[in-house]
N, C-alpha and C positions, 0 to 999 in steps of 0.2 A: 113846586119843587123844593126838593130839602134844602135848606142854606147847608154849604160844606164849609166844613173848617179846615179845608186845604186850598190856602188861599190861590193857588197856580190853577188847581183844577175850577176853583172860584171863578178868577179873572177868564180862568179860558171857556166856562161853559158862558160868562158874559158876553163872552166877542163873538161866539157862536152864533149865540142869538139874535145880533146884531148882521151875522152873514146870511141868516135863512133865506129871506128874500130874492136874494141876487140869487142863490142856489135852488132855489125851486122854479126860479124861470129858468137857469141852464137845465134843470130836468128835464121842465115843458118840452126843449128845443131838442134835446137828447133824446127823448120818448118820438119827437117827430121824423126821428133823423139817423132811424136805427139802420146798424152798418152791421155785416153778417161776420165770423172771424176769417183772421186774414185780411182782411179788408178794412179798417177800420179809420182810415186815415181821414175823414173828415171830423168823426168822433174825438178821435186822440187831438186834431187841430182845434175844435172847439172848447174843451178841456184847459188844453193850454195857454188860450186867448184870456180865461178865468183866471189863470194862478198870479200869484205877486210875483213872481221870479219865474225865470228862462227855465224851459224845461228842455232835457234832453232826452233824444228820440234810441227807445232800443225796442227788442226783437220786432225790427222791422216795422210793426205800425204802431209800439208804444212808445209810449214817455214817462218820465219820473222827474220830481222836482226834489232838490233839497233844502230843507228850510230849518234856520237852527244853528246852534253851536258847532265849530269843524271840527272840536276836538277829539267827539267820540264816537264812536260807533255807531250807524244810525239805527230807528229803530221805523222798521219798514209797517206801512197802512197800506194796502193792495186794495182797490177798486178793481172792477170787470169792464172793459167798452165792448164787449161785442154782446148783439141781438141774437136771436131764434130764429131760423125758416119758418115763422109762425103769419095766419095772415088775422090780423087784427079783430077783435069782434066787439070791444072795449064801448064805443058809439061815444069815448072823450073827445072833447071839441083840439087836444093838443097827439091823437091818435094814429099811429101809422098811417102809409097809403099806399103800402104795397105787400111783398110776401114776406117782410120780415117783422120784426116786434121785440122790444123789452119783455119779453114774457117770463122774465125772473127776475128783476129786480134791481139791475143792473145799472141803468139809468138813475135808477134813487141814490144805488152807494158810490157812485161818478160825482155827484151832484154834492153829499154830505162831504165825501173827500175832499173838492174843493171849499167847502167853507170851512173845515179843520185846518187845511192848509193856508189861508188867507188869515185864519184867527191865529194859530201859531205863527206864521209870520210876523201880525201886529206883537206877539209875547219876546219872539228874539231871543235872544241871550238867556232871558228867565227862563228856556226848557229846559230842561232838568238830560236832554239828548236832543239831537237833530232829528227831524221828523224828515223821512223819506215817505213823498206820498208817490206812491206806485200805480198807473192808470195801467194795468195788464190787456192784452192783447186777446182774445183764442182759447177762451175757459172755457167753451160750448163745442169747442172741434179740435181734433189729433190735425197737425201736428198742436200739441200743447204750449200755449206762451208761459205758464209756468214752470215745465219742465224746461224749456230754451232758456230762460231767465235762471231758472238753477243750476243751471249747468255752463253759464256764460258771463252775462253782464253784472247781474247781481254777486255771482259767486265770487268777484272781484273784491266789493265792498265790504264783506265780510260781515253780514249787519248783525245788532243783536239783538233781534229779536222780529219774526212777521207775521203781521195782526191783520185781521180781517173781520167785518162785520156782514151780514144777509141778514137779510128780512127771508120770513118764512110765515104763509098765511094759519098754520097749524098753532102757531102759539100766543096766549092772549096777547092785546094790543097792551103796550103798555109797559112788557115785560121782556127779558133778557134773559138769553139760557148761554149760560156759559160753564161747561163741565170740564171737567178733569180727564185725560184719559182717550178713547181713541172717541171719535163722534163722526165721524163719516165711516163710509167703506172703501177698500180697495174696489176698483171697478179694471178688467180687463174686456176686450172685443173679442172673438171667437168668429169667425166661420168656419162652418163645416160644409163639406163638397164631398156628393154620396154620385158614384159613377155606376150606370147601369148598363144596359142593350136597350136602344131601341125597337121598338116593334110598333105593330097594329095592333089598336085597343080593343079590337075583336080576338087578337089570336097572343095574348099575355104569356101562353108559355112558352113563345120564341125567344122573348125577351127576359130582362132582369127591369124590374120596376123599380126605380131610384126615389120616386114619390111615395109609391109606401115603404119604403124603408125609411126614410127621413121622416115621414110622419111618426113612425113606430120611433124612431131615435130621441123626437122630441117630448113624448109621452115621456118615453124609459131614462130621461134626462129627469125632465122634475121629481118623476118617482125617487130615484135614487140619491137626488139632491137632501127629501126630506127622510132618508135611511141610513145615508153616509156618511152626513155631518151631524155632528153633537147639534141637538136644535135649542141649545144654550148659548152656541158661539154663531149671531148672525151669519148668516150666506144666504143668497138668494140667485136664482137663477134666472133670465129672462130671452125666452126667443122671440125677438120683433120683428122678423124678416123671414118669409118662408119665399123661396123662386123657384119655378122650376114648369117649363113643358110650354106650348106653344099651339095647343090644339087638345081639345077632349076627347078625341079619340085616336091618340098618339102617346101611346109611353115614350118618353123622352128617356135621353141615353145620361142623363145629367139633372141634378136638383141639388138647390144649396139653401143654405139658412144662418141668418146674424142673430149673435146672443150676446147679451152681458152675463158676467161674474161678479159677484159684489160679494167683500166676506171682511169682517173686522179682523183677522188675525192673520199672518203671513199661511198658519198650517192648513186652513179653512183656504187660504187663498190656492197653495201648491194642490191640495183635496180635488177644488172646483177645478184644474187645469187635467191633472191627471184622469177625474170621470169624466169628460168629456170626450176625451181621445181614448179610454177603453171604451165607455159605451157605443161611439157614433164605429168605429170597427168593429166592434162586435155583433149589432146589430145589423148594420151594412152586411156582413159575412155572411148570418142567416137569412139574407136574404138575394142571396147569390151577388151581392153587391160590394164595391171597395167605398171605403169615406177616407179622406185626408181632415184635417182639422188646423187652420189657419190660425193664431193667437197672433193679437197685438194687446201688449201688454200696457197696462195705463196706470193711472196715478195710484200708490199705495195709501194704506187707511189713513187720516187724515188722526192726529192724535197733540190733543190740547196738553200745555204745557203746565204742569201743576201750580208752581212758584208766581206766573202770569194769571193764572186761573183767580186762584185766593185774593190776589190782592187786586185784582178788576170787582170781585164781586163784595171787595167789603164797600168799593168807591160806586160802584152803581144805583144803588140809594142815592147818594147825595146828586146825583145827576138826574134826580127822577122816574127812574127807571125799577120796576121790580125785579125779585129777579123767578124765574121760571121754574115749574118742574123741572127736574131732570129730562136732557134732552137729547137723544141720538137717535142715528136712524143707518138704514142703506143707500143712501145718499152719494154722491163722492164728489170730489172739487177737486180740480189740478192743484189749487192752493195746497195742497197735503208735499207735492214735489219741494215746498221749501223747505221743507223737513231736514232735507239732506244739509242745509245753512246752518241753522238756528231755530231756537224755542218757536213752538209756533203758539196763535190761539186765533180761533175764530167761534164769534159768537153771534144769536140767531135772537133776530129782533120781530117779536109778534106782531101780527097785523090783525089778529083775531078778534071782530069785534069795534075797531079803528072805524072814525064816523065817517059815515060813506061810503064804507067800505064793502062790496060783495063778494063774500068769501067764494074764493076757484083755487084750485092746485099751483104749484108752480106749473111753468108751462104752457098753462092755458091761455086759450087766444081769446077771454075776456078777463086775465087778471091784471086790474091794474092799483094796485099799491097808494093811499091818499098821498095827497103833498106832506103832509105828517111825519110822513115816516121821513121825508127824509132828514129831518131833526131829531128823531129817535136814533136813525143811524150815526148819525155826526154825533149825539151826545156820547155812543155807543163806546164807535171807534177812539173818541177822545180819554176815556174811561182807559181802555186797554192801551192808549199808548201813553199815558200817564204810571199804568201800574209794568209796563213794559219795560219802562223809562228809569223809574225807581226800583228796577230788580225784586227783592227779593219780596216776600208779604209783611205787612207791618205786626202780626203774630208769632211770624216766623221765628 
């Protein structure tokens, strides 16, 4: 590791070091003990058992701690507690045992959280801002703990500034991407619900068929997704749910299907909402059929804060850390809702290549992340709440 000549971020990547330990067994037990969202309340109990100071309980099954100077602003670190309906495939001896799983990562930045919060605590008074470490609720399922926390508990404090770290197995181990600018996507939900006539599947033209209309709607979605938007400005479209009928040889009087919207810019966002609801009507139409279009609207694009940006990545060197190609993606994180507060940043910590390590997706039910990472992420997070802490970039 580089020696830094800032001696705070000095002494604190020393006290880090010194917490690994304790925090890679709270991973162990957190990887065993995965709790789905909404539910999380063993998670957020065992979290709190770890921290130097009394934590309090918000959007219902989280907690936050504050550690640090009262005077100023604090400057918020957000962790995830909740698991994946995922069922484990991992074969690690500390492995789920049932249908859920840390299948993102979630578990490791729980774990780096609490030993940044136990080393700033030993640092006191020398932060340079009070460190709010934020264990968030319900980043994997609506209703959103980040949007409940933006719009309630947090919105209180006023913080200045909330920082987030992920591991992501796409980028080398070792390394840190942290950009300027938007780096996730807005993501919305969508159902669409195409109403037909039933009939008998031998005599089709009694009926109005809601199945091939909905099929033909799903086509004429992706088509015109890559014809209507500038394919300069991310959007992507995705149907993960088709339902509909009860028998092969029954047209069913009804068929529905669940999509995402994902688009880095508000226009790309209003674009994907509006063809949805001309196409899935229009198509329905021609097909003697009616469709409605159901939107639940979710976190907007997720957009890293410049001033935070610059001056995490002149400090991440000296934490040992590289730093990344440039990195975005269609991705999205309820993390983007703090937006509406204060400066954000969140940065993506590589596992690519990390020993032991078998590269899988997020998601997957054999990704499991080394014990490694989760001092890559502490060092991470510490990086960004230092350069969060000290406002502006030292170029500036």
């Amino acid at each position: 590791m580089q020696p830094s000549t800032d001696p705070v971020l000095e002494r604190l990547l020393e006290l880090l070091e010194g917490e690994l330990a304790r925090a890679v067994d709270l991973r162990h037990r957190l990887h065993e003990h995965p709790e789905l969202s909404h539910a999380e309340r063993w998670t957020a109990a065992a979290v709190a058992a770890e921290l130097p100071v009394r934590c309090a309980s918000v959007a219902d099954t989280g907690c936050w701690a504050r550690i640090g100077p009262a005077t100023r602003a604090p400057v918020v670190v957000r962790a995830e507690l909740d698991a994946l309906p995922v069922h484990e495939r991992t074969g690690s001896p500390f492995s789920a045992r049932g249908e859920a799983m840390h299948a993102c990562g979630h578990d490791v930045h729980m774990a780096a959280l609490v030993a940044l919060a136990r080393a700033c605590h030993t640092l006191g008074e020398q932060l340079p801002a009070p460190l709010l470490a934020l264990f968030q609720p319900s980043e994997e399922a609506y209703p959103s703990g980040a949007e409940q926390l933006a719009r309630g508990e947090l919105a209180a404090l006023a913080p200045a500034a909330v920082l987030a770290a992920h591991v992501h197995p796409e980028l080398p181990w070792g390394a840190v991407a942290l950009d300027p600018g938007i780096v996730n996507a807005s993501c919305d939900a969508v159902q669409i619900i195409v109403e037909g006539r039933s009939t008998h599947g031998a005599y089709p033209h009694l009926g109005r068929d809601p199945i091939l209309a909905l099929a033909q709607i799903v086509v004429a979605l992706h088509a015109q997704v890559a014809r209507r938007i500038d394919p300069l400005g991310p959007a992507v479209l995705t149907v993960g749910v088709i339902e509909g009928g009860s028998a092969e040889n029954v047209i069913p009087a009804r068929a529905a299907a669940r999509a995402a919207l994902r688009a880095h810019s508000p226009e790309h966002r209003r674009a994907l909402r509006e063809l949805v609801e001309e196409v899935s009507s229009g198509v329905a139409a021609a097909h003697g059929c009616s469709a409605r279009v159901e939107l639940v609207p979710g976190e907007p694009a997720l957009e890293n804060d410049p001033a935070i940006v610059a001056r995490a990545r002149e400090l991440f060197p000296r934490a040992g850390l590289e730093l990344a190609p440039q990195w975005r993606s269609c991705g999205s994180d309820d993390f983007a809702f703090f937006g509406e507060l204060a400066p954000l940043a969140m940065a993506f910590i590589g596992l690519d290549g990390a020993p032991g390590f078998s590269s899988r997706p997020l998601h997957h039910p054999e990704l499991l992340p080394p014990d490694a990472a989760v001092g890559a992420v502490a060092r991470a997070q510490a990086v960004m709440f230092l350069a969060a802490a000290r406002g502006r970039p030292a170029s500036a």
